[in-house]
Every structure is written in structure tokens, then in C-alpha cells.
N, C-alpha and C positions, 0 to 999 in steps of 0.2 A: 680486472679492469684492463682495458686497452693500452699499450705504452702511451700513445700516442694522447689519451684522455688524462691521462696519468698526470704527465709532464706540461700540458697543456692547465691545470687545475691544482697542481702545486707547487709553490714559488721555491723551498728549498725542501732539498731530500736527500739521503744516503741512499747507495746503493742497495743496503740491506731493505730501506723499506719501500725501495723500490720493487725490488723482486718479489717483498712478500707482497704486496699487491697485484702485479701483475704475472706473477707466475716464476719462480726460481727455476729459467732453463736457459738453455746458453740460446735458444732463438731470441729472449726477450735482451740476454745479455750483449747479442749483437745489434737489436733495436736500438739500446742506450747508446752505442757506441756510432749507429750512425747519427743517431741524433745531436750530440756531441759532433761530428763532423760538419753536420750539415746546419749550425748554429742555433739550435730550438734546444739544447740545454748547455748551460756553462760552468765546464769542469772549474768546481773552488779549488779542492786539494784531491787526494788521493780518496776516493768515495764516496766524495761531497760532491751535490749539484746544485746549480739553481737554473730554473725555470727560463727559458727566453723564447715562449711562444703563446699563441692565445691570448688571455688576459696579460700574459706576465712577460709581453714581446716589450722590450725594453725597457724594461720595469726596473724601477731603484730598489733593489732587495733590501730590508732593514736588515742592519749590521747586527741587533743583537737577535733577530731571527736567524740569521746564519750560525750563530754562536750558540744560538740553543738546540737545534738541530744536529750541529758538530758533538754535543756534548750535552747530553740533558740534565746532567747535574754540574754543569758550568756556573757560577755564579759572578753576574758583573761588579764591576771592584772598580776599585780604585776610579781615573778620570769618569770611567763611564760610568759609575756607578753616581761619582755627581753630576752628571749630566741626567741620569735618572730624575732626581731629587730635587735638582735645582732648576731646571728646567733647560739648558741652554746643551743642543746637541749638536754634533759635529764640527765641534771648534779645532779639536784634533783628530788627524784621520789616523786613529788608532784607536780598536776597543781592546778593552782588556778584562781580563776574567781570569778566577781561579779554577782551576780543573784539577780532578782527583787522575785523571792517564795522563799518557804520554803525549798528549795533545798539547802543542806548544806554539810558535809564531808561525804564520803563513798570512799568504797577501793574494787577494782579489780584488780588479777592478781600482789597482789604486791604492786599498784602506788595507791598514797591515792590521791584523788580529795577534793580539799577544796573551798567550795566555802562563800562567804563573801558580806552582804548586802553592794549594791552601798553608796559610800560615799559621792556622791552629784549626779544632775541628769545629767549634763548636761557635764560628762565627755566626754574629746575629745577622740574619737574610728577610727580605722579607720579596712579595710578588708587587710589578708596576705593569699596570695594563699601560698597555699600548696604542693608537689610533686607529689598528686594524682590528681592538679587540683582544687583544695576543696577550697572555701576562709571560712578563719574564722577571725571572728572580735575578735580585743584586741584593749587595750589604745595605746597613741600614744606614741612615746618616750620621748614627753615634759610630757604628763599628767605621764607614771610611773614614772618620778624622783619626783615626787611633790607626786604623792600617795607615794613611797617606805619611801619617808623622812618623810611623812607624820606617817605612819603606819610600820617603819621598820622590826617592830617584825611578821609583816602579811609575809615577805619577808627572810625571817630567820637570822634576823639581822643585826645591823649599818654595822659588817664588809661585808659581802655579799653584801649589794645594794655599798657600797665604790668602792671594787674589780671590781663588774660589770663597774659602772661609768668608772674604769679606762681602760676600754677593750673597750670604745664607742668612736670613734673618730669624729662624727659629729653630731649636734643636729639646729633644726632650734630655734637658742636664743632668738628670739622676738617673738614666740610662745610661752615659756618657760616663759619669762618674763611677757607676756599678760597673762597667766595664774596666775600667781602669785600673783594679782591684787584683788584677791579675796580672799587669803587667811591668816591666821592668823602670826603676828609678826614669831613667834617661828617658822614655817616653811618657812619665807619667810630669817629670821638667816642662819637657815640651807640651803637651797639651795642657798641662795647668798656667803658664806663659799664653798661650791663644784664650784657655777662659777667662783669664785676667782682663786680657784687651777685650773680649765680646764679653762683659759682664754684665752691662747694662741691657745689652740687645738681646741676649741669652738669658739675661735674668739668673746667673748667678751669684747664688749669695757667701758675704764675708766668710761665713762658716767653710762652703765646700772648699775656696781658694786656699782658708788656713790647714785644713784638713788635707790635705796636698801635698802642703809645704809641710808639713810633721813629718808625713812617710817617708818623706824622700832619705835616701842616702847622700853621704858627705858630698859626693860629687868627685869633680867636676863631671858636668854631661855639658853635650855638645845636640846643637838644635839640627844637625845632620849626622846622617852615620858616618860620613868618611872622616871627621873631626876635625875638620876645615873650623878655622875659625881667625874673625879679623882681630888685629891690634883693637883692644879697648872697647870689643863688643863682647860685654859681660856684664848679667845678669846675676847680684850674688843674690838676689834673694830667691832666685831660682837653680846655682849654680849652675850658670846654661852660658856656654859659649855659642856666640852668633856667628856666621859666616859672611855677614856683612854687618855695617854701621846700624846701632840698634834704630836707627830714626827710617832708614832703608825700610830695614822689615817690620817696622812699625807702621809705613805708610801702605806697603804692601798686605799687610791684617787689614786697616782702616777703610782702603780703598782710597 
């Protein structure tokens, strides 16, 4: 293929599969480089492009198209991953994703891309087609409530993944709970404290909330990792310190 058809006809690319398309020689490789000069492709990071000519001359490149291109076994997580799910995109100009390399934060156009070594292997992912057609994989909506509460601060905080929670109206809760089964007292606190509040709307029942509260450990856990927590936000039936006035992050879950 021609550079010139190439770049005109693909919105993002590596350089790898750049060459192997049009030829791995240093003629095409100084193609790339004047096209990159001459504004018809826009340097993301170190091997990454995207397209800015032909169809794709000023084109709004989707952010987790750049992300799946960077990394083909990326999977979006955390905020983006509810944004996937919930419907509501680019409220922060940040995606975020798990990746197995050395592939970490970098910034095009604005939007920082953050990405974050997986935190077990064997997370639940599933594909969400996109309006160009495109599926891209994220976690599923049981596995981000257990990563967010897990890692709030990955997700811009206790208030943020709360707010989101309270915009979700259905989740499948014996997934949610099957997943739980693996994980430690203090996140099993916390998300059993959120299924309590979305009970009715989540439809869980007395059984899984008591079954929760059996497993848990003595305590104390604390509803963030860095153990912040206010005077007289405490939950003994959870042994969960809050980091603010329980009525706060109460109306924060509620909406």
C-alpha cells in the first residue's frame, strides 16, 4: 500500500504496522517522517499516530481507539470503563486502562491516557461496540465497583465512583458477589455498605447483605485506602470508617 493511502485511510496506527503495510524500508520511513512534518499524521507518543488527512483531516480520534491500538490487550477500567457501561463519556479528559507493558501515562491533544498494571489476572472484561463499529474491551460493571472501591484514588475519588454508583440502575448481584469471594475484609466493608444503599434498585436480598457481614473480619476498615476518616463516621455494622459525615456519603450513593 501506498504511505500516502495508508495514512489517508487509517485513523490510528503504530509504526510497526505501518511498515508492515507499506513496506519496512527506510524510504517509507522517511515518508512517515515527512508526513508527521507536514501535518497529515499526528505524532501521540513514541510510535503511535494518528491520521490527519483525507477522511480523518481533523477528525476527533476516539480515545479508546488510541488505547487499543497502543496496546491490544489494554483493557479500559476504572472511570472509562463506566463511562463504557453507563453511558455518559468524556466528563473527564482522562482514560484509563490496565496494561500488561511498560505502557503508562502520556497526553495527546489535551486528554491524558493513564494507564495502570492489572490488579489481578483474571479480571472479568467483556467487548462494547462503539458507533464506528469498533468493539473495545473494558471490565465488566461487577468487576469496576470492586476495582473503583478497591483503588478509588485510580478513579478520582471516593466521591466520583459514589455519584457514578448512583446513576447505575441495574447490575447483575450474584456476579458482584461471586466476585467478592476473593477479595480482602476491607473491600468486601466497602462494597457490602454500597449494596446495602442500592438494595432495593439492585435487588439485593437480606440473605447476600447478612452473608457479607458473617465473612468479614473484626475490623476496623476504613471506606478509603489511605485511612482517612471523620470524627463520628462509623459504621459498626460494617466496621467501616468514613472519610466524611455518613449523611455526606450517603447522599453522594443516593444521588
Amino acid at each position: 500500500m501506498l504511505s500516502k493511502d495508508f495514512i489517508e485511510t487509517t485513523a490510528v496506527f503504530t509504526t510497526k504496522g505501518y511498515l508492515e503495510s507499506c513496506g519496512n524500508t527506510q524510504a517509507h520511513r522517511n515518508l512517515l517522517n515527512r508526513s508527521v512534518r507536514a501535518g497529515k499524521a499526528l505524532k501521540i507518543k513514541q510510535g503511535l499516530y494518528a491520521s490527519n488527512a483525507g477522511k480523518y483531516r481533523d477528525y476527533i480520534h476516539s480515545y479508546y481507539s488510541i488505547v487499543k491500538v497502543a496496546d491490544q490487550n489494554a483493557i479500559l477500567c476504572y472511570n472509562s470503563a463506566y463511562e463504557l457501561f453507563v453511558g455518559q463519556h468524556n466528563i473527564i479528559s482522562t482514560t484509563t486502562f490496565f496494561t500488561n507493558t511498560n505502557l503508562r501515562s502520556f497526553e495527546f491533544q489535551g486528554h491524558e491516557y493513564r494507564g495502570f498494571p492489572f490488579l489481578k489476572e483474571d479480571l472479568q472484561t467483556r467487548g462494547y461496540r462503539q458507533l464506528d463499529g469498533s468493539v473495545v474491551k473494558g471490565t465488566t460493571p461487577e468487576q469496576t465497583i470492586i476495582d473503583s472501591l478497591t483503588k478509588p484514588d485510580r478513579c478520582f475519588g471516593i466521591e466520583n465512583v459514589l455519584r457514578i454508583l448512583s446513576t447505575l440502575d441495574r447490575i447483575n448481584s450474584m456476579e458482584l458477589i461471586n466476585l467478592l469471594s476473593d477479595e480482602t475484609s476491607p473491600v468486601r466493608a466497602r462494597v457490602g455498605w454500597v449494596l446495602e444503599q442500592k438494595r432495593e434498585i439492585w435487588h439485593i436480598s437480606d440473605e447476600s447483605i447478612a452473608q457479607l457481614q458473617e465473612n468479614l473480619d473484626n475490623g476496623p476498615f476504613y471506606f478509603t485506602p489511605d485511612h482517612k476518616r471523620a470524627k463520628g463516621a462509623y459504621s459498626s455494622k460494617w466496621h467501616l470508617y468514613f472519610p466524611e459525615p455518613l449523611t455526606t456519603i450517603e447522599d453522594w450513593i443516593n444521588g
